[in-house]
C-alpha distance (Angstrom), angle and dihedral (degrees) to the residues before:
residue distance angle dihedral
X1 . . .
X2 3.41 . .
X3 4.29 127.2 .
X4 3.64 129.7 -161.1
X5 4.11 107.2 -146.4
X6 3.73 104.0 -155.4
X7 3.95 99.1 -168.3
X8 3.87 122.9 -162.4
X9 3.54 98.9 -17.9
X10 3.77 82.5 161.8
X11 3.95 138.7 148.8
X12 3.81 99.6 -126.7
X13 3.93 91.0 59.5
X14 3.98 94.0 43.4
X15 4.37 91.5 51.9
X16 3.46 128.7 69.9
X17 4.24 139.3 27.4
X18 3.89 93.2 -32.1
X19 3.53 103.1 83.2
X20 4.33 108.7 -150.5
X21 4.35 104.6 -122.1
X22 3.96 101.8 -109.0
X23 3.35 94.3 -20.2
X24 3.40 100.8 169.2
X25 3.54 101.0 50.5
X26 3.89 87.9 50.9
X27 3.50 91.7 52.5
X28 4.19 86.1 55.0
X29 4.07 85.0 52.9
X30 3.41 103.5 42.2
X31 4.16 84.9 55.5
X32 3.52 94.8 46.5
X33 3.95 85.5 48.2
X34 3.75 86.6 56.0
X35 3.62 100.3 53.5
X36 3.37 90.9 48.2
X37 3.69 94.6 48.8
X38 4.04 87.7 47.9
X39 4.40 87.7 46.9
X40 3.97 77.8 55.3
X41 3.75 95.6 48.1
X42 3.56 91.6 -122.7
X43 3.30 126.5 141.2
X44 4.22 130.7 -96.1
X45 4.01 109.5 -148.7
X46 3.90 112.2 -173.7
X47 3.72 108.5 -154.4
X48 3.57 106.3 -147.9
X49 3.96 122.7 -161.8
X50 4.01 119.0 -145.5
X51 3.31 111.7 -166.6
X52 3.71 131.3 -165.7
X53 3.65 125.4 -82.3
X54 3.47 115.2 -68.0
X55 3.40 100.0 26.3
X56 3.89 136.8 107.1
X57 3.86 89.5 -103.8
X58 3.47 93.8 48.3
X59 4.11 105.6 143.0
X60 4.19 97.1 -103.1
X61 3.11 109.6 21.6
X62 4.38 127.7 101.8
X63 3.68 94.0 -97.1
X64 3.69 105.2 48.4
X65 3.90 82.3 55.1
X66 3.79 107.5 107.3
X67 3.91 117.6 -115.8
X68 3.57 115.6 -63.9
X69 3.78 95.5 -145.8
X70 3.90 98.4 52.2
X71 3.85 112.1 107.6
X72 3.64 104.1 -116.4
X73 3.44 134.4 160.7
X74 4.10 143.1 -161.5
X75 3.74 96.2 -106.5
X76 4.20 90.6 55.3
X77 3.51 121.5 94.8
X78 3.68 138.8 -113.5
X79 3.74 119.3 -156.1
X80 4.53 110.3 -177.7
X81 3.53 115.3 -153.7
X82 4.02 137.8 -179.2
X83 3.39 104.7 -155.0
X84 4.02 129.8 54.4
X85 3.76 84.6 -112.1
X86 4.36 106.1 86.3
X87 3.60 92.6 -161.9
X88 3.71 95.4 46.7
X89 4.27 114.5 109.4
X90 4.10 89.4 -26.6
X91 3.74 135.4 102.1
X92 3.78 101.1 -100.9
X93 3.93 102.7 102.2
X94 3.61 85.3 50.3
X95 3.97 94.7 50.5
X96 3.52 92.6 42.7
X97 4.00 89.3 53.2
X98 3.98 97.1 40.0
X99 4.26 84.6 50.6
X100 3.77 93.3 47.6
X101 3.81 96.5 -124.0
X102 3.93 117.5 171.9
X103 3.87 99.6 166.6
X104 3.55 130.8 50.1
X105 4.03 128.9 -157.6
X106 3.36 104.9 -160.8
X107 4.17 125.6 -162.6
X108 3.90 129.0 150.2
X109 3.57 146.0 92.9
X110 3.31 144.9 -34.5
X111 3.64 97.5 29.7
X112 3.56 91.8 -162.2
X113 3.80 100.5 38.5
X114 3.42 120.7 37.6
X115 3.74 105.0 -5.9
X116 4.33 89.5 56.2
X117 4.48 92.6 49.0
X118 3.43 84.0 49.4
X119 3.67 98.8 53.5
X120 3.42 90.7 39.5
X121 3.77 94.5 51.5
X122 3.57 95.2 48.7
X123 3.45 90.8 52.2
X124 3.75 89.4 54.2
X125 4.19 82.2 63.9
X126 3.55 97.8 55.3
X127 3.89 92.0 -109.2
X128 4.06 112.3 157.0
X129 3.99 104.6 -111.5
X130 3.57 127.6 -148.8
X131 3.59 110.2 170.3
X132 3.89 115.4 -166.0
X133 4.19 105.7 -123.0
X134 3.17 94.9 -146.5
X135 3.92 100.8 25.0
X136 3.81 107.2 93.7
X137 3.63 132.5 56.6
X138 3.98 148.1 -154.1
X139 3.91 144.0 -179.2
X140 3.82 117.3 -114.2
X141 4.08 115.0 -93.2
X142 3.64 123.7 -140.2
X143 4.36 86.1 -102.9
X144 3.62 100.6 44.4
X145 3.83 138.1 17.2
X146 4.30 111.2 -119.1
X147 3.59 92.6 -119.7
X148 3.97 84.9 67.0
X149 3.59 94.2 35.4
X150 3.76 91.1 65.0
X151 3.57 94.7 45.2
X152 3.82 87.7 54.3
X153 3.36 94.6 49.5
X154 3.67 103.9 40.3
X155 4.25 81.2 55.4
X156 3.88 87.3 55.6
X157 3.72 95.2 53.0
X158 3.61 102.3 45.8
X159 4.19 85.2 46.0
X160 3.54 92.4 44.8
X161 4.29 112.7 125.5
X162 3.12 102.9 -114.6
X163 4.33 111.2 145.5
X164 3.18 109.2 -143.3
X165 4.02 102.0 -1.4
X166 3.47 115.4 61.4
X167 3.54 120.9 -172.8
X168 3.76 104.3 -110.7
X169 3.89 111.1 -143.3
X170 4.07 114.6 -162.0
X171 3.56 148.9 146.9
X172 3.88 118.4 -89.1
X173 3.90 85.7 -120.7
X174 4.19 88.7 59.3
X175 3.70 88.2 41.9
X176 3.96 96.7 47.7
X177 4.00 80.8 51.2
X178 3.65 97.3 62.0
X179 3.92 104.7 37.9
């Protein structure tokens, strides 16, 4: 069975100064990604970030909310987690297990916080990985601009040693093809 981890698509990192790399246009993806996912009777997993008090991911308030135009529905799942890691101290290993999943399409934001530990975590438990290209998002950092941070990471997946289980890295089109 195949999931689609959709990780802090959420409010709080979309608002403010620090503009989200195409962001619109990933948004479009990562809904056509779920369809497609749902056509395959796979299963959509929101990742959703609470962040300590205070902060713009702070359980309850606007920005910890998860996008508004994402196409969710009641029978998806919502896994919270605390650290930029998914898997770390929360439910989804177990979720993943009970549901049978062997391949993971991965999409979200920040490419080179939460959405690359997670990859690389996942990878760590012999999951399948598909990550979608063009599917996950950041803001530029004061050393490199998020175009290029993508690009960098999206080379370090695809080269990353895995025997056996490579991380496959390709565009939601491709991926939308094979489900």
């Amino acid at each position: 069975m195949t999931a689609l981890l959709v990780i802090d698509m959420q409010a709080g990192l979309f608002s403010g100064p620090a503009k989200r790399h195409d962001a619109e246009s990933v948004i479009e993806r990562i809904n056509a990604l779920i369809g497609a996912v749902r056509a395959s009777r796979g299963r959509v997993i929101f990742i959703q970030h609470n962040g300590p008090a205070g902060d713009d991911l702070e359980p309850g308030v606007p920005g910890w909310d998860l996008l508004p135009m994402l196409d969710r529905e009641a029978s998806d799942m919502v896994i919270r987690k605390e650290a930029c890691d998914a898997f770390y101290r929360t439910s989804l290993l177990a979720a993943l297990r009970s549901l049978g999943v062997e391949r993971l399409v991965v999409t979200g934001c920040c490419t080179d916080f939460c959405v690359d530990t997670t990859i690389r975590s996942a990878a760590s438990k012999d999951f399948q990985i598909i990550v979608a290209a063009d599917g996950h998002t950041t803001a530029d950092r004061p050393h490199l601009d998020a175009a290029a941070i993508i690009k960098h990471h999206n080379y370090m997946w695809e080269n990353l040693i895995l025997p056996g289980r490579p991380v496959r890295v390709e565009p939601t089109a491709a991926i939308l093809n094979s489900l």
